[in-house]
Structures are given as structure tokens and as C-alpha cells.
N, C-alpha and C positions, 0 to 999 in steps of 0.2 A: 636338273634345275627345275624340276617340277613342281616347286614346292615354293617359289622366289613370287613374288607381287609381277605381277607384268609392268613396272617401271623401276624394277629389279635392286629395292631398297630393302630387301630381307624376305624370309618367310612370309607366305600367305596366312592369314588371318582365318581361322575355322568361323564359319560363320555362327555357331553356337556359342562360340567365343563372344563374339559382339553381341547377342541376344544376350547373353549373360551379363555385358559391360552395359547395356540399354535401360537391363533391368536393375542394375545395384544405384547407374547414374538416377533414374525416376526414385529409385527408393533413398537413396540418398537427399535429393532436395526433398523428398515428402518429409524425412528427419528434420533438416533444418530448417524446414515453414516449422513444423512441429515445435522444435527449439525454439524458434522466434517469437510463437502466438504464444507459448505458453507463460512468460515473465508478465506479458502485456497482461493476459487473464488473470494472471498473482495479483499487478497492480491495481484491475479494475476491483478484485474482489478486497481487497486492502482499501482501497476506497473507500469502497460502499461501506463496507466498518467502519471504520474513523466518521464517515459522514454519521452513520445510526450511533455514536459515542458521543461525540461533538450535539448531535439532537438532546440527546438525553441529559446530557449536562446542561445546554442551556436550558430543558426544562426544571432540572432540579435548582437553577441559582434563579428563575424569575418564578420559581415558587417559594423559594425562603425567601427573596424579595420581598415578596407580598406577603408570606407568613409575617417577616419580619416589620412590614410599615406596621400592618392588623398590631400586633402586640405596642409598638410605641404607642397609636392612638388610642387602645384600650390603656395602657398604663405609661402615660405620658411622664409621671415623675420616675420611676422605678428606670425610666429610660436613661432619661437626663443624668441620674447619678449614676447609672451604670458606666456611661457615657466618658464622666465626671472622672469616675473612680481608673478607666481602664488607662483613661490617658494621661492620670496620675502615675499609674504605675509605670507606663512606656516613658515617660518624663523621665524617673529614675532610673530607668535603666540607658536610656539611648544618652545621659547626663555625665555617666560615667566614662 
């Protein structure tokens, strides 16, 4: 019985055995911190896009903004009938 735990609940345990279960357990939670940060750094980097997409679009709608006043005050009637003409035509159609 050389071979029993000294509180004689089975085989002793080789201690190179447990160096081995030391190191897969360490290497094991280093995977799942791994697993865990790596969704969050997807999120951060998905972020930061939409935030740089979202800039750039509001750049380009408060520059035809302002494209778009420039042109009505430079041609104020050409506006008004355009204006005239578009919501004639939305009339006829949203009429139906």
C-alpha cells in the first residue's frame, strides 16, 4: 500500500502530475482573461468607427447645409419654385 495518500483515499498523486495541473490551470485562466478582453477590444475598436462615420456625416450634412442656404440666397426665385414645383409633385403622389 505504498502507493495510497496517507488518509488512504486512493493513489498518491506524482508530484510532476500536479506541476502539470498548476500549469494547464495558470494557462487556462490566462485563455479566458484572453477570451474576455478580446470582445471588449472588438467593441472599443467598433466604437471608435462609427464615432469617425457618424463625424463625417455630420460633416458632410452641415456642409450642404450651408452649400444649400448659399444657393437659395444667391438665387432666391429659382429656389422658391423649385420648392413650389417639388411639393406639387409629392401632392400627387402622397394624394393617391
Amino acid at each position: 500500500m505504498g502507493d495510497q495518500s496517507q488518509t488512504g483515499q486512493g493513489p498518491a498523486v506524482p508530484p510532476q502530475a500536479k506541476e502539470e495541473a498548476k500549469r494547464g490551470v495558470t494557462h487556462a485562466r490566462k485563455a479566458a482573461d484572453d477570451l474576455r478582453s478580446a470582445p471588449g477590444a472588438m467593441a472599443d475598436e467598433y466604437r471608435e468607427r462609427g464615432k469617425e462615420v457618424l463625424d463625417d456625416a455630420l460633416h458632410r450634412v452641415r456642409s450642404f447645409q450651408d452649400d444649400s442656404k448659399q444657393y437659395v440666397r444667391e438665387n432666391p426665385t429659382k429656389a422658391v419654385f423649385t420648392a413650389l414645383g417639388i411639393g406639387f409633385v409629392l401632392g400627387l403622389i402622397f394624394r393617391r
